[in-house]
N, C-alpha and C positions, 0 to 999 in steps of 0.2 A: 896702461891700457893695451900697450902693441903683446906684451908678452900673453897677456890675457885673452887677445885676438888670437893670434897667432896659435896658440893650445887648442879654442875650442876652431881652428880654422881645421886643426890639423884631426881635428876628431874626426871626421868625417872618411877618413881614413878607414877608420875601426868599422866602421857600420860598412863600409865597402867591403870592407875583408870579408864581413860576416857573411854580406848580402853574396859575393862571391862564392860561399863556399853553399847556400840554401840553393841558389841556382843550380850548382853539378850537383846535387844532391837530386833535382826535379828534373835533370837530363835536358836543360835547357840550356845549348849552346850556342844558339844565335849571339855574338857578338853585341849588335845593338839593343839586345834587353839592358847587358851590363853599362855601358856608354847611356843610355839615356837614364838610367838608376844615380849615376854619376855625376850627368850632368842636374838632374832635377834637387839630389841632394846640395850641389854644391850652390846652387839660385835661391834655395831656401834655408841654409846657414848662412848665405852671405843679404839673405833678407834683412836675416835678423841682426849680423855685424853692422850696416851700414845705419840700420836705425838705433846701435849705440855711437857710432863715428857720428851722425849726424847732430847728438842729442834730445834725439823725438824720444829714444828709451836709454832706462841709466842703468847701468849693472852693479848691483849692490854686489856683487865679488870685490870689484874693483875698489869702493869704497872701504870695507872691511877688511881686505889685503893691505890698502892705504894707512888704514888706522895699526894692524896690526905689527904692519913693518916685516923684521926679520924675524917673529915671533908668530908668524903666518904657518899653518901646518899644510906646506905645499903639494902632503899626499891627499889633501882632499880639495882640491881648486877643481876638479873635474866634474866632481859629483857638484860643487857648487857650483860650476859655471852652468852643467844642463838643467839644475833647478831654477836659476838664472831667466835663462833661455825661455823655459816650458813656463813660468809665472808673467815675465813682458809678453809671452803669444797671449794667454790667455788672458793678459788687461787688456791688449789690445781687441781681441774678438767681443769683448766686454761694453770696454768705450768707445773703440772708434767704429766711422764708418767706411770700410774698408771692400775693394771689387774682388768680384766670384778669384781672378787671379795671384790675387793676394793672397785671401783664405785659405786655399787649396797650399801656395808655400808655405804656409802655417800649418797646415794639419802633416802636411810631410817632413816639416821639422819637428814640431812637437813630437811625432812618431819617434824620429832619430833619437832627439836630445832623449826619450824618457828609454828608449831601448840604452843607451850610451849609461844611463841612472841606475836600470835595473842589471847591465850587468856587472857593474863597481859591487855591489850587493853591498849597500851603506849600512852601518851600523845602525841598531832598534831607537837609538838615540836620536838618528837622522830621520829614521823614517817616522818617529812619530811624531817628530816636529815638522816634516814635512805634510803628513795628514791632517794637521792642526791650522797649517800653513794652508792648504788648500780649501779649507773650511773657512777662514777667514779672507778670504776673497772674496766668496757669496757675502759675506757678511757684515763686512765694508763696504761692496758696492751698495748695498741697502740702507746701510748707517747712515751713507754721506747723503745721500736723496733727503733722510729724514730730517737730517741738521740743516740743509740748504734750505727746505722749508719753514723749520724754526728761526733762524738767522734770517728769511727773509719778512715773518711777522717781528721780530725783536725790534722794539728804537733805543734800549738801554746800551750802551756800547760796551758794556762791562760785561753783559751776560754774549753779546755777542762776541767778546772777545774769548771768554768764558768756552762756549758751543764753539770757536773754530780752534780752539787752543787742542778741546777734546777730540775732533774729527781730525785735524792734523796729525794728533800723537796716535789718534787711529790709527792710520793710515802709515806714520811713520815704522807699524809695527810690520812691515814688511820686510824688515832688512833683519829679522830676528834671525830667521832661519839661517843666515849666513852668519851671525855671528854663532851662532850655536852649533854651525858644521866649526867654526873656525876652534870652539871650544870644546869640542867634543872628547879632548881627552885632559880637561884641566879638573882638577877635582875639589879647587877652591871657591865652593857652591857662592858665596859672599860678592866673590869678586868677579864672580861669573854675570851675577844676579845685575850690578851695578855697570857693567861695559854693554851688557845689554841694553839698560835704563837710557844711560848717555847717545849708544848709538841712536834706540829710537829719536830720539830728542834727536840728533842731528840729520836724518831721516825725514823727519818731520819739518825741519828748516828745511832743508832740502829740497822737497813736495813741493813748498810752498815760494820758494825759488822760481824751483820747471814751471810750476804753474803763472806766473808772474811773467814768465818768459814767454809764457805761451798762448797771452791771452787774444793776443789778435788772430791767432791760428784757430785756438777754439770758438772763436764767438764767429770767425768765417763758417768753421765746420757744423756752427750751432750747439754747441758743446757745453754745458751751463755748468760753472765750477762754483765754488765761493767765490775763488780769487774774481772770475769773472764777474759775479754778480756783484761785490764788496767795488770793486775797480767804478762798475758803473754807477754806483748810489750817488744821489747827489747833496743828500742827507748827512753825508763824514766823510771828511775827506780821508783817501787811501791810503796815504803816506803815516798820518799819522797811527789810523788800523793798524799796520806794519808793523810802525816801531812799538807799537803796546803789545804786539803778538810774539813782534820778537825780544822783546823783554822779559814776556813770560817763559818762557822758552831757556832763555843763558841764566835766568834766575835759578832755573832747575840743576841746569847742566854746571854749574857752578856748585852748588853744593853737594853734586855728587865729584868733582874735581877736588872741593876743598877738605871732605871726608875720607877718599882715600890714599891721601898722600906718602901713608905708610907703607902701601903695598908694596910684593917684591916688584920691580924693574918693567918685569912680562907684562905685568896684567896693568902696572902704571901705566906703558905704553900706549897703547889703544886708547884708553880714557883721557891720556892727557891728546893724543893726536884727535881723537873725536870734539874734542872742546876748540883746538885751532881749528878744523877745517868749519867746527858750528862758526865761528867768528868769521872764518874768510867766507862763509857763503851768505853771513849777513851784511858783512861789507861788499858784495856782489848785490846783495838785493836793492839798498840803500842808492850803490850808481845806478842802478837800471831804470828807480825810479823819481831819478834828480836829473837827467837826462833830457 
């Protein structure tokens, strides 16, 4: 995480240079144009830093870099890191309830991060994944409203395990885009297809983690998750929810570990690291909720 701080801290840099050189260009030499350009970027990159330090928001870089190891293609963690950036602003404008002050450091970061995007000039492979990525934002935030409605008529525990299994792995498909930057130049479509699968899957445990961790935060802020509404039923107990959720879950991610065990070394990597960190973030769920 420091290294990964530390990169997108120091981007901020680039956008100064630029913003430097559009100023003498407009014969605007007042001093404190540039110092307050300065100062406002650096309250709204370190907006965004402190809410991954804090874990209000998670950087799927970080994850994906985790899984990948030393087989990380370290010329594109930049262009990852500001897709990053610009997808936790826009959940948050999304889900939370956030003051005019906050917003405003969000729309002057999002500015940065996507100027910092467009001028990497990512490959057609990125960008169409990224447009796809952005689509699917509208399109989960509407999924999950629809399944929290279903899930709250269902008494069957199977189909509501069923509807949260599907909205989880929804949801977990957020962290595609970073493994498809991460992949961008592997051309083992197969084994491409499959580190993808597992990551969602562990994405999706993941989700369902934060969410877990976060439910006294959201039911303060009024914030209606599954996790919250499943937490409050007095109809099934939670715990065990959980372990049938997460069962379904490593039953997946298991058979895609057990299927490719032939692959070369690379692409082993990732799928075997994505399967420990599913395990260590359900034995993270498990204490949270024995506690």
């Amino acid at each position: 995480m420091k290294e990964i701080i530390s990169i997108y801290k120091k981007s901020v840099d680039e956008n100064l240079k630029d913003i430097g050189s559009i100023l003498k260009k407009l014969d605007i030499r007042n001093p404190e144009v540039f110092l307050s350009c300065k100062k406002i970027l650096n309250l709204s990159a370190d907006n965004v830093i402190n809410k991954w330090l804090s874990g209000r928001k998670y950087s799927r870089t970080v994850f994906v870099k985790q899984a990948f190891g030393k087989f990380y293609p370290k010329k594109y963690i930049k262009i990852s890191m500001s897709i990053d950036a610009m997808i936790n602003i826009l959940d948050d404008l999304i889900d939370e309830k956030i003051d005019d002050k906050e917003k405003t450091l969000y729309i002057f970061e999002f500015s940065r991060v996507f100027s910092l995007y467009s001028f990497k000039k990512p490959k057609e492979k990125i960008q169409t994944a990224i447009g796809h990525d952005f689509n699917k934002l509208i399109s989960l935030a509407v999924a999950e409203k629809v399944y929290q409605k279903m899930i709250a008529k269902e008494k069957n525990i199977e189909k509501i395990i069923k509807h949260s299994v599907q909205i989880f792995g929804c949801r977990g498909t957020d962290i595609n885009i970073f493994n498809e930057i991460a992949l961008t130049d592997v051309k083992n479509n197969n084994a491409a297809k499959e580190i993808k699968e597992i990551g969602r899957i562990f994405r999706a445990v993941n989700i369902f983690k934060k969410d877990i961790k976060d439910i006294s935060y959201d039911k303060k802020m009024e914030l209606e998750t599954i996790v919250t509404f499943m937490s409050s039923r007095k109809d099934y107990n939670f715990l065990c929810y959980t372990e049938k959720l997460l069962d379904k879950f490593l039953e997946k991610a298991k058979k895609i570990k057990s299927s490719t065990k032939s692959l070369n070394i690379k692409y082993r990597t990732p799928i075997e690291n994505y399967y420990k960190m599913i395990e260590k973030d359900k034995r993270k769920i498990i204490k949270l909720l024995s506690n």
